[in-house]
N, C-alpha and C positions, 0 to 999 in steps of 0.2 A: 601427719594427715590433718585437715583443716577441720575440726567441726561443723556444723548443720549451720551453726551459728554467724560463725566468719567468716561461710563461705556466702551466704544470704549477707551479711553487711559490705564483702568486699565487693558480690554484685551491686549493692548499692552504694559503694562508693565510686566503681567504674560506673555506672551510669551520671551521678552527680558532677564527677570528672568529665565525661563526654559531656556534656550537655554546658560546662563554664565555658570549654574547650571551643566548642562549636556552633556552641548558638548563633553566631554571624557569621556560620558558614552555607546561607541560606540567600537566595537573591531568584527574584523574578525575573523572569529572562523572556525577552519576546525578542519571536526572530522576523525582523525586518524582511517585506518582499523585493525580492529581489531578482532582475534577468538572470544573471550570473549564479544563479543556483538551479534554472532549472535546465533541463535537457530537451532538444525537439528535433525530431526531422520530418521530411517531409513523406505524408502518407498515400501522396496520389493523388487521383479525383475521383470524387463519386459525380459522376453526371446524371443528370436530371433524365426525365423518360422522356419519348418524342412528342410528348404538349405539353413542354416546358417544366413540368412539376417536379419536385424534391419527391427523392425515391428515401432520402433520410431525414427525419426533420431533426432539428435540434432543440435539446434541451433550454438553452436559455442563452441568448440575445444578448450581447452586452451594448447597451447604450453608446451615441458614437458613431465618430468615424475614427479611426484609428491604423494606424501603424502595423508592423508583424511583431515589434519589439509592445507595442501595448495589448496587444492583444493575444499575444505568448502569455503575458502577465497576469493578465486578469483569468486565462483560462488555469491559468496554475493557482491564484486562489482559491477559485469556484472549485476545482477539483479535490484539493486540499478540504475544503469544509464539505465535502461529498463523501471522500472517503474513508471508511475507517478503517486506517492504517494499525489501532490496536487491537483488531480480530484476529483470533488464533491464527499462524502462518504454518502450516504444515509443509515444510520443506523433508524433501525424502531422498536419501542417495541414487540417481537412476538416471533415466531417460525417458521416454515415452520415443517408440519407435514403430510405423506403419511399410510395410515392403507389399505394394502393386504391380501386378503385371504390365508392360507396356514401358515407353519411353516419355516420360512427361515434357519433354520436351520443352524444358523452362518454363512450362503453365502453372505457376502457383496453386490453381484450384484443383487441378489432375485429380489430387489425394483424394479431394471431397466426395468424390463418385469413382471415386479407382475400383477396380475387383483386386481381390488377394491375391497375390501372386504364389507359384505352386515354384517343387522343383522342377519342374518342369520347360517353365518359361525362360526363353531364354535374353530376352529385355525385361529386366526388372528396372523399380524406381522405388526410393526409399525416402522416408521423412522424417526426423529427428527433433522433438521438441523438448525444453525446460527450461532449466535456468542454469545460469554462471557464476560465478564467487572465483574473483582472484585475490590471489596470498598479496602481492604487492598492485600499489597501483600505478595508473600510466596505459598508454596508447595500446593497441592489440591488433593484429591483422594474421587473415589464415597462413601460413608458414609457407613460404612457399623462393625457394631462391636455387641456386645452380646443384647444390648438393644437396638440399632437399625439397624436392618439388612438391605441389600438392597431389593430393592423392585420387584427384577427379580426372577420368580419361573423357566423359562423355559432355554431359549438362549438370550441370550444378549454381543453386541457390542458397545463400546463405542471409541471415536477417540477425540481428542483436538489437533489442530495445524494442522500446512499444508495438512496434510495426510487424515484430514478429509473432505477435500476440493476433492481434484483430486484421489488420491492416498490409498483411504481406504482399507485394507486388514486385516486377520485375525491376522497373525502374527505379526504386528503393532499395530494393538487394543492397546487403556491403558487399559481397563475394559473388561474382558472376561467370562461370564458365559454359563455353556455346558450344555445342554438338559434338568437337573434335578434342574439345580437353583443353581449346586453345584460352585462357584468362583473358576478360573483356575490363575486370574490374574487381577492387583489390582494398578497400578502403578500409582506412583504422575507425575504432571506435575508445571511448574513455570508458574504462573500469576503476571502482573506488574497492580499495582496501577490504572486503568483508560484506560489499552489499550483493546481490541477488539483483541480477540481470535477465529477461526472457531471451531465448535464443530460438532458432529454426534453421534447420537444415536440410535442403532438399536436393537428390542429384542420381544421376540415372547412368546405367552403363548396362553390356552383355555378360554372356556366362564367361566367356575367354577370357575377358580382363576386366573382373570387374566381383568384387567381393560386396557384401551386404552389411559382415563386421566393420565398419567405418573405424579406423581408432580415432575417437573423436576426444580420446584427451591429448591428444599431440596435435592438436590441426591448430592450436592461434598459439602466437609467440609475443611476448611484449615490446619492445622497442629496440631494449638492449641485446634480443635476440638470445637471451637465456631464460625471462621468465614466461612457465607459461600455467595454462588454465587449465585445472586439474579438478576443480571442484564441478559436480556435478549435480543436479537433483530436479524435481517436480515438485508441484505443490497443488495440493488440494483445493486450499482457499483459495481462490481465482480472483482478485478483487476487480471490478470493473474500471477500467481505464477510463480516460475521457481523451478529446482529440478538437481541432479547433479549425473554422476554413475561414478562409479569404475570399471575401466576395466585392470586386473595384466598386467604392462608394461613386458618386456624382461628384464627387472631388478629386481634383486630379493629385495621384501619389497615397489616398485613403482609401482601408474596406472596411466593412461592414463585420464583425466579428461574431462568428457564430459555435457554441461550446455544444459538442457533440458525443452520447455515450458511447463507446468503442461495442459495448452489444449491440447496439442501433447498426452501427458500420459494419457488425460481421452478420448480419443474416443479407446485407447486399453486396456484394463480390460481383467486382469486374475486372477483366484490363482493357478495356475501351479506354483511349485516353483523349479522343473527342468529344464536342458533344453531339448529339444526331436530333435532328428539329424537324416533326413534319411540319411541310410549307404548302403542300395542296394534296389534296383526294378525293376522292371519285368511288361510289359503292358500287360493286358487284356482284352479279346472281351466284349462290353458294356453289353453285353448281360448276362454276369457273375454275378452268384449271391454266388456261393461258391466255395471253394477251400476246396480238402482235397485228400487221398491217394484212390487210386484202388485198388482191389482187391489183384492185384499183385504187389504193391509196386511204380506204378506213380506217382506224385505230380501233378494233373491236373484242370482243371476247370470247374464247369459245371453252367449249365441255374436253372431258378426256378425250370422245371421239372427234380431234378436233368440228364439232357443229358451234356454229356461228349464235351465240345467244343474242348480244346487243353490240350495237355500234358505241362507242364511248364518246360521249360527249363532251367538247371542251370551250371555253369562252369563245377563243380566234380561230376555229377551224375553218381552215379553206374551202371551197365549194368544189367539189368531186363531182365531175362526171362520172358514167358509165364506163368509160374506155379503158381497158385494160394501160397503167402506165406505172414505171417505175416509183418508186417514191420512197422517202428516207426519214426517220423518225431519229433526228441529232438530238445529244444532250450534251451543251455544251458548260464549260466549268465557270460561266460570268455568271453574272448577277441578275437578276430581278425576271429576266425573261429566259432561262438558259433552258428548257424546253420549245422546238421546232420543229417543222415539218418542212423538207426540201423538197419540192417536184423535181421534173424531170427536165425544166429549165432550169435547175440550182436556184431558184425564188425559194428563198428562206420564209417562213410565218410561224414567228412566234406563236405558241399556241396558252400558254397560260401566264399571267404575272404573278411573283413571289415575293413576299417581302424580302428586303434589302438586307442581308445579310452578308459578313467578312468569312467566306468558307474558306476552308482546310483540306489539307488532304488527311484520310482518313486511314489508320494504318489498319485497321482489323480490315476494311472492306479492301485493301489490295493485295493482302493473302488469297482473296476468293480462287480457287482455280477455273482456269478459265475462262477468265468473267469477259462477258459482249459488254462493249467501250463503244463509246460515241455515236456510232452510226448501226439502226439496228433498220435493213430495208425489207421490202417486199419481194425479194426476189426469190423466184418459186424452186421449191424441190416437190418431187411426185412422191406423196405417200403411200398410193395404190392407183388400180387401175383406172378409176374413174376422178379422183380429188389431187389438187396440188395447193401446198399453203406457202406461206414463207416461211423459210429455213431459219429466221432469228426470233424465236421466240421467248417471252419473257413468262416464266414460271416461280412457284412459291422458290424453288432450288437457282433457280438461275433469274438473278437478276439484269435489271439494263445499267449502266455505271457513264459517268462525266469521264472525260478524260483528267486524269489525278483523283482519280477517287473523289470529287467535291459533291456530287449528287450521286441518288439513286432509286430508280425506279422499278417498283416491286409489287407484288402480290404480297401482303399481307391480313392481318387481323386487326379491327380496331380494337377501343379499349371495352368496347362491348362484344365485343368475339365473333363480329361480322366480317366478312372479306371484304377488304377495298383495295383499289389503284392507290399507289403512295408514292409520293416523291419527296423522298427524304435529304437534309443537307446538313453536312458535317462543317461545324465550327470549333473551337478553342473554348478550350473548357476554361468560364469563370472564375469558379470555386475550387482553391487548393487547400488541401487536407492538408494538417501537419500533430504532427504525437506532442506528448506536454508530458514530461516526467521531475515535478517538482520534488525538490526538497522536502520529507516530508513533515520537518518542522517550521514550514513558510507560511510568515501569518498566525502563527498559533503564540499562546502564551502557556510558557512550563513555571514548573515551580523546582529551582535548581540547588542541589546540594553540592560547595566546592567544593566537599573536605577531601584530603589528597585519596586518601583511604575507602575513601564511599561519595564518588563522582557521581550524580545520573540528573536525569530530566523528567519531571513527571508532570503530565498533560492536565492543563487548569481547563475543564468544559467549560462550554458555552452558559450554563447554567448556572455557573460559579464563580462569572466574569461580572465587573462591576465597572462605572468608568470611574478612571483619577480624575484633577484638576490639571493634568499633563497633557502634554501632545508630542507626537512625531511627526517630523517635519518632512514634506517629499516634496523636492524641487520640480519646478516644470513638468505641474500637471494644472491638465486646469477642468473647470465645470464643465458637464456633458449639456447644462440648456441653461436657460436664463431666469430660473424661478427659483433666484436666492434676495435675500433683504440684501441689498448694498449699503455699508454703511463707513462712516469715517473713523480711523483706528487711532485717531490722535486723542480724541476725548476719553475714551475707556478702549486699551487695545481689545484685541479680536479674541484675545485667550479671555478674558474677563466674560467678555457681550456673550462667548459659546456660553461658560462655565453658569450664566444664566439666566441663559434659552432653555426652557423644557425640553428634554429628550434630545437638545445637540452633543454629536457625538464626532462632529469635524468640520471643519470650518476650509476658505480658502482666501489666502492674503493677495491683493492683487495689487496693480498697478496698469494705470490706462493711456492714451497718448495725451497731450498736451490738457494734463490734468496731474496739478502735484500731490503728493504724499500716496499713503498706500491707504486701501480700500478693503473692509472685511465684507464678505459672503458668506452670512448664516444661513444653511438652510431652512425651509420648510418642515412643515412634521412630513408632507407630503412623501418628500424625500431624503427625510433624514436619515435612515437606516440603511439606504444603499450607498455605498462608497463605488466609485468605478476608476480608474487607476488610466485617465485620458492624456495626448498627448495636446498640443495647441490644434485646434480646430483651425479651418482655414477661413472660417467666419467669424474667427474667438475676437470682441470688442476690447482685450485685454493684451499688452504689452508684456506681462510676467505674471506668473502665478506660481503662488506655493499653496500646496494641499498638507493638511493640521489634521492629525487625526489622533483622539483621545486614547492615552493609554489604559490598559486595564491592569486592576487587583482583584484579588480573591475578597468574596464575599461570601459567607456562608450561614448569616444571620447569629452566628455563635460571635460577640464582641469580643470576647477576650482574645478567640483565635484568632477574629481578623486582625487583631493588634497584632500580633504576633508575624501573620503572614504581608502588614506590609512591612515588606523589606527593603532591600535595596533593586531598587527598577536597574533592568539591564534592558535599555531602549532596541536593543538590534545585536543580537547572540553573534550573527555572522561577525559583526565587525570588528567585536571581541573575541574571537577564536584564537586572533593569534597569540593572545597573551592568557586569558583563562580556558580556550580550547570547549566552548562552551559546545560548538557544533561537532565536539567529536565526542560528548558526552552520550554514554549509556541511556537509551529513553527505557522506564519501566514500561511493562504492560499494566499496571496499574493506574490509573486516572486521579488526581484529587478527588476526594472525596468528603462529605460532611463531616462523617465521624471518624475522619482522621484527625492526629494531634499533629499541630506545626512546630518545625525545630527540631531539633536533634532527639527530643525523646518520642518521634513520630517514626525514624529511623527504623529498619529491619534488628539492627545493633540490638539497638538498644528494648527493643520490643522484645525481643528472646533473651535477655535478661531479667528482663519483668516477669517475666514467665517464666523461668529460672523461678526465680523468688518467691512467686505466685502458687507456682504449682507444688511445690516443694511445702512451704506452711500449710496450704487446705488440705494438702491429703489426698490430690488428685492424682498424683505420682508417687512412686516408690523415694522413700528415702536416701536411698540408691543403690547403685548396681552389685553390690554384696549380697544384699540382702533377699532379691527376687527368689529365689527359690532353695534359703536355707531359711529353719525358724532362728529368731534370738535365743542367746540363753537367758535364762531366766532372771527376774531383777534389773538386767542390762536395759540401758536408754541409749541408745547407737552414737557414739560419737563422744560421750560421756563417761569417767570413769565410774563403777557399781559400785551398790551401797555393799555388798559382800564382798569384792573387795579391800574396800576402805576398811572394813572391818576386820578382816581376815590381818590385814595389814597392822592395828594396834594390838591387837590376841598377841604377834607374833614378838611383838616388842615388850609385853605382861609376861611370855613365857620364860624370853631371856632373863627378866627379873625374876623370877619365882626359879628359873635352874640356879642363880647365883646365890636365892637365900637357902636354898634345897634342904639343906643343915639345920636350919634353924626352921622349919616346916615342919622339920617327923617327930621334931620334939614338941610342937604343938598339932597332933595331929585330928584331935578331933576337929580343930578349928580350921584345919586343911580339908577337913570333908566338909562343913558347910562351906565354904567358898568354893570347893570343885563341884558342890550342889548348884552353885548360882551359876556358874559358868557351863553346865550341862543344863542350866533351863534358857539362857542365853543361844545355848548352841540350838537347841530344840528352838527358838524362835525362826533363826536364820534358815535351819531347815524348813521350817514352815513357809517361808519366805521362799525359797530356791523351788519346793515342789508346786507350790500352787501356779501351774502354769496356765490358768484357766484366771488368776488374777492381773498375771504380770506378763500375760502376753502381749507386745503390741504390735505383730504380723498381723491378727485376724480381722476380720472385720469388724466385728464387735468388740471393745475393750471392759471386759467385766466390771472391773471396779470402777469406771467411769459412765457406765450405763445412762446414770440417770446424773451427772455431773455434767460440765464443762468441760468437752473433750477433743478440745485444744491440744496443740502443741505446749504452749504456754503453762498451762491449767497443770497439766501432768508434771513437768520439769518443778512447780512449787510444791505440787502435794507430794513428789519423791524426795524431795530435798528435805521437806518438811519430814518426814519419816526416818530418811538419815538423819539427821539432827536426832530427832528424839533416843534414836535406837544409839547415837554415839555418847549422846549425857546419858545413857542407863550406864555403858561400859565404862564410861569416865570414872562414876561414882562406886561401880560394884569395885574397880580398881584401886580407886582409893583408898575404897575400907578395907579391902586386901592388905593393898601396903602400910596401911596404919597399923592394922592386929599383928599382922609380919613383925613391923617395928615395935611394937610394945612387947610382943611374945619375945625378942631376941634381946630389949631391952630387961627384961624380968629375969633370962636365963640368965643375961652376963652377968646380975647382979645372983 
């Protein structure tokens, strides 16, 4: 068994060994941004209200006209320095599951105002949310083939990735089955090895065929058709997503990119997937419950009993006689004028113009049940005995409709809560949504350990970021506006003129037409701190452009550390993967931090070794696991052989001498009792020594004889030693003269 001693030096010789071992097993790793790392699909449309306004606004704007592929990009930056990916993740084995009465009838929102459903009901509808983790990775889609079909007879919707989170809607669904159980859509999705996936599940059926238990770990299969997704759970920590729309720039092929939070997106839920624009209206008495023609061809308003409150007035209305005559109130699906009024000679009269808009037909307003299309006349039915009105009238419930759904004319609310005439028109929605699930080491700089044995990534903050004299290079990007110094890269290149420019932190190399060599753009302080990640403008003065942007190091104002911490730059993790596997490294949840130590003795290793060592010398810890709850015996120093021992041990080798002179002892025997005198005040010592357990204890918290000493570890191992020592020249010496008088008394007889 190793003493206190060697096992305290071999920790620190395994530390000193790790640390020769591994000290250049440390490199800064920044991971390049990149398309190809992040994931997106498309989230739908949130459409504006009917005067035009954003029902969502967005977080932040990125400069530009831009691409889907630049502005995928930049929103997985922005996202990336938004969110904090190292807050606790409370993943739990489970599900989260909601069962409503009723057939939700593929309505994504159903849930949101569903009532509970009882035993009773016999349409129920059920929703399934969390997340997914598959063992292996690769493609995934719901199981569903000749011998094992799926298990939905009714309606069912299914969602993986972002969109299940915030933004679930039909036409995004992966998994879509309609009314009869008949499969409309079937689409794979990409799972990684170990990561956590959001999922949603929604799907409706009766009591005869139709179970509430879903087994929903046999429902997706991987590609190969044997693996499948077994892991299941929920998570507390909710992190807020982000999501990104397209809005067509004034350039043709460019939008407008605009970075939106996924909580902004879920408190508006639609499936409207046009957008609806009022284009004219007309107030009305509160008192108004319909609208429709007169007798004689007015367009007026009346109360519940149908009575007549106001005639409605419009820009081009025709001039009505008195005369009872047929007459038709068309809404036709063209443009600028498609509101008219037919007489009873078929003379058309425009009655209002509109602006110029590209309408649509409108899928929510041609579900209406049986909605009045085109032609809505004056032709009489008798209400009672004395009043007849026209039979087409237009109420809050029954609208008037264009043929194809492209208009519609209604009784509604303004935005101040008054009633008015409206004629609303259905366009193509602008702005498409799309999810952004970047990598979430993109952009960032770690601080990487290779060593084979203790692999990981730990996250260098913003705070602790410093720039180098470096840059990384990104092809074919160029400036988002024209307030950079232009200058010539022949004289002093562009890496120099940055390195010093105050506060530049990325430059761009360009090249122009019928103008040689290349040209540096430094920016401004104006703009120095925003990078934006643009593709060529279609107004860009520039033939080629590369964008330079400064690497970082750790800074933490300790100089030695930072020596230490710069290492070896790893310009782009991804690229290197396939050889150091940097992107399949372990990230801690721990952050760099100031008072950490860099290199291998900054380690977890090597840190619990020190503390090992540490705790063991002050007395913080038990000497070890023997000892916790017996006392020592007494004299004993743990790990040490005793000074009663030792001792015990030369008595035993004096005794053997003294049996062999035995003989020659009883012939001198008074001189045999003064030495068995010295050797009973010897023993009397040692006893004294063994009983005083109030001196030689060292379980208790207070150690007697060291009270007011030096009461080290140290301190104690010299002044015991020092005590053996003395106590062992007493017995040397009483020994001696033992055996000397021995020998002269045997010397004397033989003579």
């Amino acid at each position: 068994m190793d003493t206190l001693s060697e096992t305290n030096i071999r920790y620190l010789g395994d530390i000193k060994n790790y640390n020769d071992t591994h000290e250049r097993d440390f490199k800064l790793v920044f991971f390049k941004p990149a398309s190809n790392q992040i994931k997106s699909a498309s989230a739908g449309a949130f459409i504006k209200d009917i005067y035009g306004n954003d029902q969502v606004t967005s977080v932040h704007q990125v400069p530009g006209d831009h691409t889907k592929t630049s502005c995928e990009l930049n929103t997985a930056i922005y996202t990336n320095s938004q969110i904090d990916y190292n807050s606790p993740t409370k993943y739990v084995p489970g599900v989260n599951q909601v069962v409503v009465k009723g057939d939700f009838a593929n309505s994504p929102n159903y849930f949101l105002a569903g009532s509970p459903a009882s035993s009773q009901d016999t349409d129920v509808s059920v929703e399934i949310t969390g997340y997914i983790a598959a063992d292996a990775p690769g493609d995934y889609t719901v199981l569903d083939s000749l011998d094992s079909p799926h298990p939905f007879t009714k309606n069912a919707l299914i969602w993986v990735g972002n969109n299940a989170l915030k933004t679930y809607r039909k036409e995004n669904a992966l998994f879509h089955v309609e009314n009869n159980g008949a499969k409309r859509k079937n689409q794979s999705f990409k799972m990684v090895a170990g990561e956590y996936r959001p999922f949603r599940i929604q799907y409706s059926g009766n009591a005869t065929s139709f179970q509430t238990e879903l087994d929903y770990k046999n429902l997706w299969t991987g590609s190969n058709g044997s693996t499948k997704i077994t892991t299941f759970a929920t998570n507390a920590n909710e992190n807020n997503l982000f999501y990104y729309s397209l809005t067509p720039s004034d350039k043709t092929n460019y939008y407008k990119c605009n970075i939106y939070k996924g909580s902004n997106l879920q408190n508006y839920k639609s499936d409207a997937k046009q957008q609806v624009t009022l284009v004219w209206s007309t107030p009305l008495s509160e008192k108004t419950e319909y609208v429709f023609l007169d007798m004689i061809g007015n367009l007026c308003e009346y109360d519940s009993t149908y009575n007549n409150l106001n005639k409605i007035q419009f820009p081009y209305y025709p001039a009505i006689d008195q005369t009872a005559r047929r007459y038709k109130l068309k809404l036709y699906q063209r443009n600028l004028q498609p509101l008219c009024i037919k007489d009873n000679s078929d003379i058309v009269t425009p009655i209002i113009t509109i602006p110029d808009l590209n309408t649509v037909r409108n899928e929510e307003w041609a579900k209406s049940p049986n909605p009045m299309i085109d032609v809505m006349s004056n032709e009489a039915e008798q209400i009672n005995d004395y009043k007849k009105i026209s039979k087409d009238r237009i109420s809050e419930a029954n609208p008037f409709f264009s043929e194809n759904f492209r208009y519609k004319l209604c009784i509604m609310r303004d935005k101040t809560g008054k009633k008015m005439l409206a004629l609303l028109a259905s366009s193509n929605v602008t702005s498409e949504f799309y999810t952004v699930e970047p990598d979430i080491k993109m952009n960032k700089l770690f601080y990487a350990s290779t060593f084979d044995g203790n692999k990981f990534l730990r996250e260098v903050p913003k705070n602790l970021q410093t720039n180098s004299d470096t840059y990384t290079k990104y092809s074919d990007m160029y400036p988002s506006n024209p307030d950079f110094a232009e200058t010539d890269s022949t004289t002093n290149n562009c890496e120099n003129q940055c390195n010093i420019t105050a506060g530049c932190n990325y430059f761009y190399k360009v090249t122009k037409p019928n103008v040689s060599g290349e040209k540096c753009l430094i920016p401004t302080i104006n703009n120095n701190n925003s990078i934006t990640y643009l593709p060529k403008q279609s107004d860009s003065a520039y033939l080629t452009s590369e964008l330079n942007v400064k690497n970082k190091t750790i800074s933490t104002g300790d100089g030695t550390k930072d020596t230490m911490y710069k290492t070896t730059f790893v310009p782009n993790g991804y690229e290197d993967g396939v050889n150091a596997g940097y992107s399949k490294y372990h990230i801690q949840k721990n952050a760099v931090k100031n008072t950490d130590t860099p290199g291998p003795l900054g380690t977890s290793y090597v840190v619990e070794l020190q503390n090992n060592v540490s705790e063991t010398t002050n007395g913080t810890r038990p000497f070890s696991i023997t000892n916790i709850n017996s006392q020592m015996n007494a004299g004993k120093i743990e790990n040490f052989t005793t000074v009663v021992e030792d001792s015990l041990t030369k008595l035993n080798q004096i005794d053997g001498q003294i049996r062999q002179y035995g003989s020659d002892m009883s012939r001198i025997n008074p001189n045999r009792i003064d030495i068995s005198n010295n050797i009973t005040s010897i023993n009397q010592t040692y006893l004294d020594m063994s009983g005083n357990q109030e001196k030689y204890d060292f379980t208790g918290q207070i150690i007697y004889a060291l009270e007011k000493e030096d009461r080290s570890l140290t301190s104690a191992l010299l002044k015991d030693n020092a005590i053996y020592k003395e106590e062992q020249n007493t017995v040397y010496v009483v020994t001696t003269l033992t055996m000397a008088t021995l020998l002269v008394a045997a010397i004397l007889v033989s003579k």
